[in-house]
GUGUDO-192623 format. One record per residue (C-alpha): x, z, y; chain. Coordinates in nm, 2 decimals. Layout:
BEGIN
+--------+--------+--------+--------+
:     c1 :     c3 :     c2 : cadena :
+--------+--------+--------+--------+
:      X :      Z :      Y :      A :
...
+--------+--------+--------+--------+
This chain:
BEGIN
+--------+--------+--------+--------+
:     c1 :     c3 :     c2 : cadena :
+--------+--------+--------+--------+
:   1.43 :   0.71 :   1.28 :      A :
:   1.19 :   0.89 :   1.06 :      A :
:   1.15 :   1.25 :   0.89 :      A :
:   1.00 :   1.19 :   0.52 :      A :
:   0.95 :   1.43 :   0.26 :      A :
:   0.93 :   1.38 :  -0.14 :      A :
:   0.68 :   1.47 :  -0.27 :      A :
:   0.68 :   1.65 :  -0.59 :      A :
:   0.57 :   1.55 :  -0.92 :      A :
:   0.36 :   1.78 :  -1.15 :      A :
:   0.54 :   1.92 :  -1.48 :      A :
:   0.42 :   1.74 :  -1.81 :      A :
:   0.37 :   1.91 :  -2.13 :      A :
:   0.65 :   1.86 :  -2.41 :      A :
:   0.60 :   1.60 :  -2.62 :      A :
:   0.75 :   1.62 :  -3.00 :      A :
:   1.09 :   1.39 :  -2.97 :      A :
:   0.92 :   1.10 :  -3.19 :      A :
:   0.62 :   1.05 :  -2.90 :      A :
:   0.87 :   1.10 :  -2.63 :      A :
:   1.02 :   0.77 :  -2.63 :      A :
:   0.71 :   0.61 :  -2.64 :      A :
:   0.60 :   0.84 :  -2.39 :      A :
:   0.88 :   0.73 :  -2.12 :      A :
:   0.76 :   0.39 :  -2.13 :      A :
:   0.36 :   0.45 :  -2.03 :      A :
:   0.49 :   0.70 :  -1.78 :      A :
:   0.69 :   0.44 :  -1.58 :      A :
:   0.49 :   0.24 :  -1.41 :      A :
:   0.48 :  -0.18 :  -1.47 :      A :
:   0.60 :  -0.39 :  -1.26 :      A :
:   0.28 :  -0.56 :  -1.18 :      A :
:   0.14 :  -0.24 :  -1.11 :      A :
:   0.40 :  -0.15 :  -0.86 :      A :
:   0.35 :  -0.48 :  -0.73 :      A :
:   0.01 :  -0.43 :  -0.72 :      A :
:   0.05 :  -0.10 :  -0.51 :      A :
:   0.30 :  -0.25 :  -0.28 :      A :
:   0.04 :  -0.53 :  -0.19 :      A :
:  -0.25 :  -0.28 :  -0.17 :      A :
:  -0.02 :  -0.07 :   0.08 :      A :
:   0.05 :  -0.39 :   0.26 :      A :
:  -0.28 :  -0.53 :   0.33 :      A :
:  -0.35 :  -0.13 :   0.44 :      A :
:  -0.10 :  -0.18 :   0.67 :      A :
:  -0.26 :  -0.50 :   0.81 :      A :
:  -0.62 :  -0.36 :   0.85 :      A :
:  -0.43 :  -0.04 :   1.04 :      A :
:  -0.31 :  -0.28 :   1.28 :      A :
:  -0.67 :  -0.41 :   1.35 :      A :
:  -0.75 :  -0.02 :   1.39 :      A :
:  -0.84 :   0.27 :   1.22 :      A :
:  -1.21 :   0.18 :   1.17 :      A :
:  -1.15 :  -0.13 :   0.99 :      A :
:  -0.91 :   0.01 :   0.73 :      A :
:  -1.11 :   0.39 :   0.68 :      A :
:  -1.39 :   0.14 :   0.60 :      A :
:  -1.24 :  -0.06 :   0.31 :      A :
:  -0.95 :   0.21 :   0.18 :      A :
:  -1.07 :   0.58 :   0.34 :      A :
:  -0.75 :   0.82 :   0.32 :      A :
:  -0.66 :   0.65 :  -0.02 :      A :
:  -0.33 :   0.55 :   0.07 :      A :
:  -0.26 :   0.78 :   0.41 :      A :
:  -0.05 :   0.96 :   0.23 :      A :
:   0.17 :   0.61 :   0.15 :      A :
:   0.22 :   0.60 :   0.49 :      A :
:   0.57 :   0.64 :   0.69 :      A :
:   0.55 :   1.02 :   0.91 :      A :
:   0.53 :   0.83 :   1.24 :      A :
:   0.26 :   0.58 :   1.08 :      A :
:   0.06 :   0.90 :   0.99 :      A :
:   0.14 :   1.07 :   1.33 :      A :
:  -0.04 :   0.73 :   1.49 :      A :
:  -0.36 :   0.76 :   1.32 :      A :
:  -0.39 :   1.11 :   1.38 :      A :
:  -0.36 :   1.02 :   1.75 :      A :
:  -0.63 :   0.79 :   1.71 :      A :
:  -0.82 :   1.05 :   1.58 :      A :
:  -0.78 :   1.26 :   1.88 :      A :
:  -0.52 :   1.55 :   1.70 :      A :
:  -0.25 :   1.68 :   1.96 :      A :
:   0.08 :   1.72 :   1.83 :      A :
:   0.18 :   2.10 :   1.70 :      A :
:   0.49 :   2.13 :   1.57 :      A :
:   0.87 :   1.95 :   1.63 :      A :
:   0.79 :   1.74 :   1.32 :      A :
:   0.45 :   1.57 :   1.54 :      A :
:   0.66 :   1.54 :   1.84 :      A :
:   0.97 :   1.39 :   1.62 :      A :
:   0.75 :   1.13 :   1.48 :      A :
:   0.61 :   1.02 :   1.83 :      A :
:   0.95 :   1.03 :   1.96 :      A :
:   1.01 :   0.78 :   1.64 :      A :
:   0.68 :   0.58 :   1.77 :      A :
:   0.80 :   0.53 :   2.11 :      A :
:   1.15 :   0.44 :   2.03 :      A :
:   1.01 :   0.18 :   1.77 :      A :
:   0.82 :   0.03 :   2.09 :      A :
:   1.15 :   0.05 :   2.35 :      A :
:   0.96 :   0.31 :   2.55 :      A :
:   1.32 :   0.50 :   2.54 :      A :
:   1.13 :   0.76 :   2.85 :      A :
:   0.88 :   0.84 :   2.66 :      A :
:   1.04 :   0.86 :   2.34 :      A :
:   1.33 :   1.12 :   2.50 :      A :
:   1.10 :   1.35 :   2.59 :      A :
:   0.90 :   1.38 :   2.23 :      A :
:   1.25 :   1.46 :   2.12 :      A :
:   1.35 :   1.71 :   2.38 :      A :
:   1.01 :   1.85 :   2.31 :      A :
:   1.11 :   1.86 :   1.94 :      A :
:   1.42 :   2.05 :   2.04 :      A :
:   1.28 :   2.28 :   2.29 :      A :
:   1.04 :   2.40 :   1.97 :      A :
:   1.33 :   2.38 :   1.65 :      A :
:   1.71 :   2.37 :   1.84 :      A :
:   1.85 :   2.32 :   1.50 :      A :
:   1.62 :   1.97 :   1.45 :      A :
:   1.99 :   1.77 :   1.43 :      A :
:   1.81 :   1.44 :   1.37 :      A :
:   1.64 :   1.49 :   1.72 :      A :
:   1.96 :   1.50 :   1.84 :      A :
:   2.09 :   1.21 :   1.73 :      A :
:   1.75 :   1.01 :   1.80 :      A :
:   1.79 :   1.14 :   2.15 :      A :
:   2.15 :   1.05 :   2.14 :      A :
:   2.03 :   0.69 :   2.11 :      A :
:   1.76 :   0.63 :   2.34 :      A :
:   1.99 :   0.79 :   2.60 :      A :
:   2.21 :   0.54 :   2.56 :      A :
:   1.95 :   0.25 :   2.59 :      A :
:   1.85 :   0.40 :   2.93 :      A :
:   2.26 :   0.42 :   3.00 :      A :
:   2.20 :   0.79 :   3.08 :      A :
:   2.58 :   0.80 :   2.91 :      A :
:   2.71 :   1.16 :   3.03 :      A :
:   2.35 :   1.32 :   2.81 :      A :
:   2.40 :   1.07 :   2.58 :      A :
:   2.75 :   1.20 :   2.52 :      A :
:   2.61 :   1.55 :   2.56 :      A :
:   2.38 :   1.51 :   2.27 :      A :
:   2.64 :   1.34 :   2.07 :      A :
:   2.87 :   1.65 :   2.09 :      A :
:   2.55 :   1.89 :   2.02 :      A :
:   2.43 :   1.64 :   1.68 :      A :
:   2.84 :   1.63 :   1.57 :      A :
:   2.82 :   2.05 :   1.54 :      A :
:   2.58 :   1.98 :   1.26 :      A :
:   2.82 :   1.77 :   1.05 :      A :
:   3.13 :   1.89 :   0.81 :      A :
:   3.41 :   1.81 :   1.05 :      A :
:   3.57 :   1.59 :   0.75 :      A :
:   3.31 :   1.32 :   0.71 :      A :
:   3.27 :   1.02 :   0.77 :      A :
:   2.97 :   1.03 :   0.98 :      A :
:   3.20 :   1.33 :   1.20 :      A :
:   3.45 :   1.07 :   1.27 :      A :
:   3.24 :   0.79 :   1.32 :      A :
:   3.04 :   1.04 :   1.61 :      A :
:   3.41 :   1.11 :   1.74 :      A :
:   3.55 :   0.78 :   1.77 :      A :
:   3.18 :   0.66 :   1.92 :      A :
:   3.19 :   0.99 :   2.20 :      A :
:   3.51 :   0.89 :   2.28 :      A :
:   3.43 :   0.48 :   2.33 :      A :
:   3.16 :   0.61 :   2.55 :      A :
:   3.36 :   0.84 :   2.75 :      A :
:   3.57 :   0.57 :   2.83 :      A :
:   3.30 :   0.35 :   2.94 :      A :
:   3.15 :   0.60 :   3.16 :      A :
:   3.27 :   0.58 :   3.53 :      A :
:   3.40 :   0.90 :   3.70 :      A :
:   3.24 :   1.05 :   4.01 :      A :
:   3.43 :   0.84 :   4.29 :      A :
:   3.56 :   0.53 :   4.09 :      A :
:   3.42 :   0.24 :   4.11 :      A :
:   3.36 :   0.10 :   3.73 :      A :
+--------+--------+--------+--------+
């Protein structure tokens, strides 16, 4: 449950074709180095999980920007910023559902709607934490709303179908007893 977006590199300068090769292989990073980042972002992690004082201390916003959406969106909470946009309420709806507050984390995604209708992954993140609270007939609702979003001939369009139609049949009718 997360919305990330790449980031793009800046454009190099042409190289003449007998540097290039040479040139490929300092551009890629080692692998001790990308060990040595994924450590780094690690132990990050760690001191964010003591709080945000402890890890601006040692790192400032050095590796923020490493972070996962909803990690970001949890430290600017900290900092006292209010969400502004579907994106902010997507990744606290993200937050919540991470920590099984399914309430709390369907209304940051109805919120998300409400402000961008065509946000499908809210949608399909609401979808879910309906379903956890067994609110089945929105959940279904939802279901049907995230399936308009997908070419009809996919997988993922028959998967939704076949999974709408399981819960339909687990969902009692007014007046039976199921």
């Amino acid at each position: 449950m997360s919305s990330g977006k790449t980031k793009q590199e800046p454009e190099e300068r042409q190289k003449p074709a007998a540097e290039g090769k040479s040139q490929e292989k300092e551009s890629q990073p080692s692998q001790p180095q990308e060990n040595l980042y994924k450590r780094e972002l690690e132990r990050y992690r760690a001191h964010l999980q003591r709080g945000f004082e402890p890890a601006y201390k040692i790192y400032g916003f050095t590796l923020f920007h490493s972070l996962l959406p909803e990690e970001k969106m949890e430290i600017f909470q900290q900092l006292g910023f209010e969400p502004k946009n579907p994106e902010d309420f997507f990744n606290l709806g993200c937050i919540a559902a991470k920590k099984e507050d399914y309430a709390k984390a369907c209304e940051h995604f109805r919120k998300t709607i409400e402000l961008a209708e065509d946000f499908e992954q809210a949608y399909y993140n609401l979808a879910i934490c309906l379903e956890h609270l067994d609110m089945l007939k929105d959940a279904i609702e939802n279901w049907q709303i995230y399936y308009t979003f997908l070419n009809e001939d996919s997988s993922e369009a028959l998967m939704i179908t076949k999974h709408i139609e399981e819960l339909k049949e687990s969902t009692p009718v007014k007046g039976s007893k199921k």
